[in-house]
C-alpha positions as CSV (number, residue, x, y, z in Angstrom):
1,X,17.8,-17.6,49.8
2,X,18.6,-18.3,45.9
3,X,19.0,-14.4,45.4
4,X,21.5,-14.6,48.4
5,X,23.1,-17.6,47.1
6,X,23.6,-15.6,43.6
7,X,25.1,-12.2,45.2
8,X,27.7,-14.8,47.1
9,X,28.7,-16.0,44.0
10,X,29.5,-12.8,42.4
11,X,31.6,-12.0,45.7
12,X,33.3,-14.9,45.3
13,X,33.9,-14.2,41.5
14,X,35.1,-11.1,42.5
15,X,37.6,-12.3,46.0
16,X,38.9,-14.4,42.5
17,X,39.3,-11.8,40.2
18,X,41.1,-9.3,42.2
19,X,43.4,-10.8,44.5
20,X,45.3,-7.5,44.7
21,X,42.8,-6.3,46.9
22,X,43.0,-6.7,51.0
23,X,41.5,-8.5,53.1
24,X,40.1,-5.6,55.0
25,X,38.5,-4.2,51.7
26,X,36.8,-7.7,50.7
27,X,35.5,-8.3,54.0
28,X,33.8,-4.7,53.8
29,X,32.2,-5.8,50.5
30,X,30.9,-8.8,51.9
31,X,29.6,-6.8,54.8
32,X,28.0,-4.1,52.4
33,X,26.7,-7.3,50.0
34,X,25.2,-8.9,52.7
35,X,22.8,-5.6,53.9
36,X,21.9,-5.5,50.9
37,X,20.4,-9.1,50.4
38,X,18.9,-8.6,53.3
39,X,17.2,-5.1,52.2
40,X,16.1,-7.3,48.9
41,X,14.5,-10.3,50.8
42,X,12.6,-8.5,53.1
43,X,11.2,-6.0,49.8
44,X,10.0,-9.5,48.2
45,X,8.6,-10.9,51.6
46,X,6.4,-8.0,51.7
47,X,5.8,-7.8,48.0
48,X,4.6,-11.7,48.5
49,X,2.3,-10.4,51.6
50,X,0.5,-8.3,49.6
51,X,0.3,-10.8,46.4
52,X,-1.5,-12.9,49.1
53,X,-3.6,-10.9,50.6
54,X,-4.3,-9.5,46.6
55,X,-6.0,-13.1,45.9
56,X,-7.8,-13.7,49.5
57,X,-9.5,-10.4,48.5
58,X,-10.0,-11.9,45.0
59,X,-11.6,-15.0,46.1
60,X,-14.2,-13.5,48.8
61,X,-16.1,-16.6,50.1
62,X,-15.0,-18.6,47.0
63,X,-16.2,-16.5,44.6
64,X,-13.3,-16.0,41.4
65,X,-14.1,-12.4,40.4
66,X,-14.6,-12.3,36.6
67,X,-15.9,-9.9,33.9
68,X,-18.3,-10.5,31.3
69,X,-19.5,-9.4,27.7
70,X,-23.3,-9.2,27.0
71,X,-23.1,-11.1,23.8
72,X,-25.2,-9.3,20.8
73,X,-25.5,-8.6,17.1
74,X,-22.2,-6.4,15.7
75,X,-21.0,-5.9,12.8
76,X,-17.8,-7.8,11.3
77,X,-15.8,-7.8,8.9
78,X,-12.4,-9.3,7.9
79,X,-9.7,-8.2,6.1
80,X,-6.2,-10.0,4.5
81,X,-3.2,-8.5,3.8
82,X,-1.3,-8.2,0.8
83,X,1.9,-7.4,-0.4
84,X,2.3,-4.4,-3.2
85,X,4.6,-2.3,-5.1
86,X,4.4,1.1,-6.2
87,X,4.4,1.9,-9.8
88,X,4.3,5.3,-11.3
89,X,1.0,5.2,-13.4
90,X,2.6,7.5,-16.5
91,X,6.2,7.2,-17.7
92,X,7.7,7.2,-20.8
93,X,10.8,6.8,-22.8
94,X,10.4,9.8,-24.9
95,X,11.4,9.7,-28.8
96,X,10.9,11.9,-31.6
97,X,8.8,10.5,-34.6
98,X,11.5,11.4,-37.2
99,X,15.4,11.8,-37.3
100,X,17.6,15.0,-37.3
101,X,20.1,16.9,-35.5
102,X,18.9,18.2,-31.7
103,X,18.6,22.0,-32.4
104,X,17.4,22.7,-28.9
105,X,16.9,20.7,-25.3
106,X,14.5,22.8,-23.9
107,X,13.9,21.1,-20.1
108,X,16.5,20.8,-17.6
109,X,16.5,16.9,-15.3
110,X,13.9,17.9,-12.2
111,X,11.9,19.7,-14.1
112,X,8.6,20.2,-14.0
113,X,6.3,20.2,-17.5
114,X,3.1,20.9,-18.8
115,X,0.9,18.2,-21.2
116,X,2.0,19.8,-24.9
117,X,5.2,21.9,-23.4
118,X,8.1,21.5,-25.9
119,X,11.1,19.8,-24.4
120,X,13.1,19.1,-27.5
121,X,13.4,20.8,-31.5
122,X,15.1,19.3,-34.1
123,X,17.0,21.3,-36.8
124,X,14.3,22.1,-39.6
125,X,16.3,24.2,-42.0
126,X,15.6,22.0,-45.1
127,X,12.0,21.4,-44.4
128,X,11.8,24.8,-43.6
129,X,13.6,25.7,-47.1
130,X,11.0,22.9,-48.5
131,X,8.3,24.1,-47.4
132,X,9.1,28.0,-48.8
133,X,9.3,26.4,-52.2
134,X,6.1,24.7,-52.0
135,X,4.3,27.5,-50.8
136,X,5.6,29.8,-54.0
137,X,4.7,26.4,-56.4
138,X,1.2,26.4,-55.0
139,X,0.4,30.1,-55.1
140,X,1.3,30.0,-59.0
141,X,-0.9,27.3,-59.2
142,X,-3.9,28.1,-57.7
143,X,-3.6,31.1,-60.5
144,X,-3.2,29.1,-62.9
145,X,-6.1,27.0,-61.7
146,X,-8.1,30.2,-61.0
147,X,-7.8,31.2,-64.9
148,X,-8.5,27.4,-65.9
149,X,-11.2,27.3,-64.0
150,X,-12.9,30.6,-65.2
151,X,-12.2,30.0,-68.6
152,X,-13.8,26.8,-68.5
153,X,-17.1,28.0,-66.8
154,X,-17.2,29.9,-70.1
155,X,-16.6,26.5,-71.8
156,X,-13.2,28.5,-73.1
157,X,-10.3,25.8,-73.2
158,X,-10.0,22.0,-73.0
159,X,-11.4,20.1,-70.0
160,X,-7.7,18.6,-70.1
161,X,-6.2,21.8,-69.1
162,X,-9.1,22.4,-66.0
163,X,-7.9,19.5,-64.6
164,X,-4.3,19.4,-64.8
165,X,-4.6,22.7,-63.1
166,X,-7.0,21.2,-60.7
167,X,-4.7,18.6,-60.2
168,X,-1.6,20.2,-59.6
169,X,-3.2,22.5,-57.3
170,X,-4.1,19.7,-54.8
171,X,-0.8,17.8,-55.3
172,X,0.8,21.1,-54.0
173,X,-1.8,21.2,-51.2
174,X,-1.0,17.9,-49.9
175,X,2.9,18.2,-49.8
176,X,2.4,21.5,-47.8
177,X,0.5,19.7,-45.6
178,X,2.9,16.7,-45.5
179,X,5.7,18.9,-45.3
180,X,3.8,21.0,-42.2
181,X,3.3,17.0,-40.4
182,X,7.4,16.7,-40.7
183,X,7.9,20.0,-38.9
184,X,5.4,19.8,-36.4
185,X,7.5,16.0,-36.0
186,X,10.6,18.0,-35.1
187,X,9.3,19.8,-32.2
188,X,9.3,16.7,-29.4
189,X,6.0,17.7,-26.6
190,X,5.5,16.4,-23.6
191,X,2.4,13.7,-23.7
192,X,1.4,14.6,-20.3
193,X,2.1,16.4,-17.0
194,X,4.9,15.4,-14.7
195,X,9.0,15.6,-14.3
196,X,11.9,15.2,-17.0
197,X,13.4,12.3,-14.5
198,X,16.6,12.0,-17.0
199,X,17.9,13.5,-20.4
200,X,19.9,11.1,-22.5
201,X,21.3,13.3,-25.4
202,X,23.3,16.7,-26.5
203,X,22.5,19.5,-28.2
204,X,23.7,18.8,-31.7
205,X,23.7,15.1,-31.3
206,X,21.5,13.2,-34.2
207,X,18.3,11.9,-32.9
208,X,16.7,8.5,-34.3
209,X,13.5,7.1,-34.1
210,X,14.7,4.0,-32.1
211,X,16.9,6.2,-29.5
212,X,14.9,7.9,-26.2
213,X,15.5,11.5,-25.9
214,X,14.1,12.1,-22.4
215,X,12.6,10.1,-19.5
216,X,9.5,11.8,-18.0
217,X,7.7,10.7,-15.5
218,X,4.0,11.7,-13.5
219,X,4.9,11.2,-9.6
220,X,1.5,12.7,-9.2
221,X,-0.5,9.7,-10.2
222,X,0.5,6.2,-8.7
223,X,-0.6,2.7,-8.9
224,X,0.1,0.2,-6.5
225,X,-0.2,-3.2,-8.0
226,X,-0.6,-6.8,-5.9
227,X,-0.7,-10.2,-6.7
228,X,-3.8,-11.7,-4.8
229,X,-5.0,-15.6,-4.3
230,X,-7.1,-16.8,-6.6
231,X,-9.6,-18.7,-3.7
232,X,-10.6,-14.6,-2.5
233,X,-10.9,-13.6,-6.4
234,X,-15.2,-14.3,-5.9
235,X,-14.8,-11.8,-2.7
236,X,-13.6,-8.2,-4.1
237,X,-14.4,-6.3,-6.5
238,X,-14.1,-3.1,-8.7
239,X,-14.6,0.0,-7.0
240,X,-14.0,-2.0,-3.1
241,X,-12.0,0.4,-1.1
242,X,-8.4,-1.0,0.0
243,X,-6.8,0.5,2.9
244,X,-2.9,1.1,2.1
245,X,0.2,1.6,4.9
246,X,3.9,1.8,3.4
247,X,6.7,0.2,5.6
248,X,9.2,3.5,5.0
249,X,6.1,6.0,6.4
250,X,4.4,4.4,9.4
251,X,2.0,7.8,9.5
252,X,0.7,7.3,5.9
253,X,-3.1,5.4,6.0
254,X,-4.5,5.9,2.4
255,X,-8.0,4.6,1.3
256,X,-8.5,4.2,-2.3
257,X,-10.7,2.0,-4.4
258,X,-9.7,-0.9,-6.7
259,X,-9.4,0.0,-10.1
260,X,-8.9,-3.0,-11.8
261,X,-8.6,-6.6,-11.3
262,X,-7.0,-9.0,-13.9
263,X,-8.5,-11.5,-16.1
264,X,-5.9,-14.3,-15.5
265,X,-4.6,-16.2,-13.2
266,X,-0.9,-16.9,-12.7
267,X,-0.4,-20.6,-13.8
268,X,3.1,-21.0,-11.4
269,X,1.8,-18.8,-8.6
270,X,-2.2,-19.2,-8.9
271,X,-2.4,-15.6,-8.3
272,X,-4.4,-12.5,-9.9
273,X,-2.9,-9.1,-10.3
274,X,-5.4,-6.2,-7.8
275,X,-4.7,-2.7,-9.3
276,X,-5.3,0.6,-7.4
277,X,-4.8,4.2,-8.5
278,X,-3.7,6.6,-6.0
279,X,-3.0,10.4,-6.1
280,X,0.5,11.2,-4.3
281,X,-1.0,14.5,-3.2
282,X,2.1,15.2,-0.6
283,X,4.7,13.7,-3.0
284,X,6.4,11.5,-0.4
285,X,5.5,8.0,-2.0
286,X,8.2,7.3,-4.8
287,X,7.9,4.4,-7.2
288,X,9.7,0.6,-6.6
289,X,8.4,1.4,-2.5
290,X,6.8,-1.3,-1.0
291,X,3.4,-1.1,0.3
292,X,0.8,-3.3,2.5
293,X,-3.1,-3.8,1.3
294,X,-5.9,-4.9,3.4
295,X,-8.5,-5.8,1.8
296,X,-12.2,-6.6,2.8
297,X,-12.7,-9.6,1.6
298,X,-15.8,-10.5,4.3
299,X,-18.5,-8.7,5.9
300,X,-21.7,-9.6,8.9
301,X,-23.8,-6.6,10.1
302,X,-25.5,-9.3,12.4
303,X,-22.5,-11.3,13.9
304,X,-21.9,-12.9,17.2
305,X,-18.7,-12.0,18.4
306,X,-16.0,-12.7,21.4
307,X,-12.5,-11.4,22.3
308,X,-9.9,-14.0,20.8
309,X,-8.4,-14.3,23.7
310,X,-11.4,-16.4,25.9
311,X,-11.4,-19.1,22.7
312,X,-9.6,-22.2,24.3
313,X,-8.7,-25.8,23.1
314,X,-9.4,-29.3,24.1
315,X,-9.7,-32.8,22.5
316,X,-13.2,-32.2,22.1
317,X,-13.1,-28.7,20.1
318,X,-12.9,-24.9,20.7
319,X,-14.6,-23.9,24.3
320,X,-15.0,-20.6,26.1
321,X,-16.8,-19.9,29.4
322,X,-20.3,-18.4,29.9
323,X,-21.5,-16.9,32.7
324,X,-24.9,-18.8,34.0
325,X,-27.2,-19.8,36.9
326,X,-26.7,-23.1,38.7
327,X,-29.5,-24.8,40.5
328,X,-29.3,-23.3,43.4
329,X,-29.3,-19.6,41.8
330,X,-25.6,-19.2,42.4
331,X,-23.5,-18.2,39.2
332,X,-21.0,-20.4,38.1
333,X,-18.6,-20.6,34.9
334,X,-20.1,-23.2,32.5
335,X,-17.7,-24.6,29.7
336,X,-19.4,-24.0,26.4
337,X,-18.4,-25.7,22.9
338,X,-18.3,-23.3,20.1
339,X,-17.7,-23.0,16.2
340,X,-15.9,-20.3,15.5
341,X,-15.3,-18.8,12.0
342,X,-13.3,-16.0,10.6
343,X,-11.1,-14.0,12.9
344,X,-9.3,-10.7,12.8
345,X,-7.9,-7.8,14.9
346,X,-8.3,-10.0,17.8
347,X,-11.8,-10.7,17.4
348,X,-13.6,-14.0,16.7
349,X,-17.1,-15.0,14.5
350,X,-18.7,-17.6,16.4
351,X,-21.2,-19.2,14.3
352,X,-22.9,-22.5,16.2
353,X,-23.1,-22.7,20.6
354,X,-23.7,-19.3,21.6
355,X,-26.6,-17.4,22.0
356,X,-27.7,-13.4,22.0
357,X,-28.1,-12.1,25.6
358,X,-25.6,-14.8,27.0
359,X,-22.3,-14.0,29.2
360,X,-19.4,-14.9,28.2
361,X,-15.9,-14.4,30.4
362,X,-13.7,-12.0,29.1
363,X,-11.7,-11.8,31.8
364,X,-10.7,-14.2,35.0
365,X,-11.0,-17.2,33.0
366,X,-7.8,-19.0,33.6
367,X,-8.5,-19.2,37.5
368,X,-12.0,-21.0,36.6
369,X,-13.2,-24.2,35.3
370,X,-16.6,-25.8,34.9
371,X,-18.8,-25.3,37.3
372,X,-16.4,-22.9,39.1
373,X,-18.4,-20.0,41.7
374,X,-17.7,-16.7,39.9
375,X,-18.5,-13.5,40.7
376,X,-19.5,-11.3,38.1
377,X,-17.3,-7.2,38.6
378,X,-18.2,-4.4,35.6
């Protein structure tokens, strides 16, 4: 009658909202309305017949119909979740190690490099030119030396002379050397593998020890870094695996271990920084993305364990309902007070009031109290 009641008000709303309409036309609508709340009342007349005869069948002789779990010994283990960020695990600000005019950029932004490639040279012209004369000073005086030294294995000449030559041999020798350090110093190398994310300077622009030259990056190797509570800090460890999902790629599960864990806590947040390497082997995780850590922070091989779901409430604890024997041999649903410890994935520890080999209901458990006549379906 209250779906009927609802339909006539929407004919009436609609007699009101169109009173252009005739007569004729909003008597047929009422006429078609009507059929049609009489098609709907009897559908939920039979669907309540059959809702009926549904629980008589359900409660043969009494009986509530109810399945069961054989509690034994699992395995358990619980995880928490975490917050992380992505950070690439090698980036750099590159800049050369001595000053001059950019001769030659050598990488293009994008591009991929090699540990050692040369992405930018610096004009060497004078250390070039220094160099040259060097090299002629020192081959005249390893001559001279030569001579000194021959003479004065034949204890020709004054010791005075051998060393001078001696000396200005090896004064030669290190300026090459110092002069070969500069020049190798004007050809900028890449410090390790990954891609020139952003060039900052021009050909022919002077480059300075305190300006960056190039921003490279190494997408390949990532670390995602977390702040974790201190109270859990006795619970993981280096080398524990960590399961990782990102928000932006819902098909992305990764597994990786924790590489590091910090040695101080947060004073303001009482948190510890968790550290984990990854390799981005498909190239889809980018740095600054947001990820989600579960981490294992408890595990039982030897666990009693129940369905969340059956775990209920009163003002004398946490109950659930076991199937047992009364004293007549009939089975009934007997309310059992449990303690119940960690939970997760809808699964529940219980630690004290259950037994191995006991019953407990799993499903049917709302239609049943204490004592209640069940009978037990697989």
């Amino acid at each position: 009658m209250k779906r009927i009641s609802v339909i006539m008000l929407g004919v009436a709303l609609m007699v009101g909202c169109t009173s252009t309409e005739t007569p004729e036309a909003i008597k047929l609508q009422i006429s078609g309305l009507k059929d049609k709340a009489l098609e709907i009342n009897n559908q939920i007349k039979e669907l309540e017949n059959k809702l009926a005869k549904m629980d008589d069948d359900n409660h043969v002789n009494g009986l509530v119909p109810v399945h069961v779990k054989n509690i034994q010994e699992e395995s358990f283990e619980h995880y928490f979740l975490a917050n992380a960020k992505v950070e690439m695990a090698e980036e750099a600000l590159i800049r050369p190690e001595g000053s001059g005019h950019i001769k030659k950029i050598h990488v293009t932004k994008g591009q991929r490099v090699a540990k050692g490639d040369l992405i930018v040279s610096l004009n060497t012209s004078i250390l070039e030119n220094s160099i040259a004369e060097v090299k002629l000073g020192l081959d005249l005086a390893t001559k001279v030396f030569d001579k000194q030294k021959a003479l004065w294995e034949q204890n020709i000449g004054s010791e005075i002379q051998y060393l001078e030559a001696k000396n200005n041999k090896e004064r030669l020798e290190y300026s090459l050397k110092t002069l070969q350090a500069q020049l190798d110093m004007s050809l900028v190398k890449a410090p390790f593998s990954g891609i020139v994310d952003d060039i900052y300077s021009k050909e022919g622009e002077l480059a300075s020890t305190s300006a960056p030259l190039v921003y490279l990056v190494n997408l390949d190797k990532l670390k995602i870094e977390a702040d974790v509570t201190e109270n859990i800090l006795t619970k993981i460890h280096v080398g524990d695996m960590v399961t990782i999902k990102f928000p932006t790629y819902s098909d992305i599960v990764l597994n990786a271990p924790i590489k590091r864990i910090g040695n101080a806590i947060d004073q303001k947040t009482r948190t510890i920084k968790v550290e984990i390497w990854l390799d981005n082997v498909r190239g889809q995780i980018k740095p600054n993305q947001i990820a989600m850590l579960s981490i294992k922070d408890f595990e039982s091989k030897n666990a009693l364990v129940v369905p969340s779901i059956v775990l209920k409430q009163d003002s004398k604890g946490t109950f659930l309902f076991v199937a047992s024997k009364n004293e007549a041999g009939k089975t009934v649903a007997t309310k059992t007070y449990v303690e119940t410890s960690l939970s997760y994935n809808d699964r529940t520890m219980v630690t004290k009031g259950l037994d191995k080999g006991q019953q407990v209901i799993t499903a049917g458990f709302n239609q049943i109290g204490n004592g209640s006549l069940i009978e037990v379906r697989n």
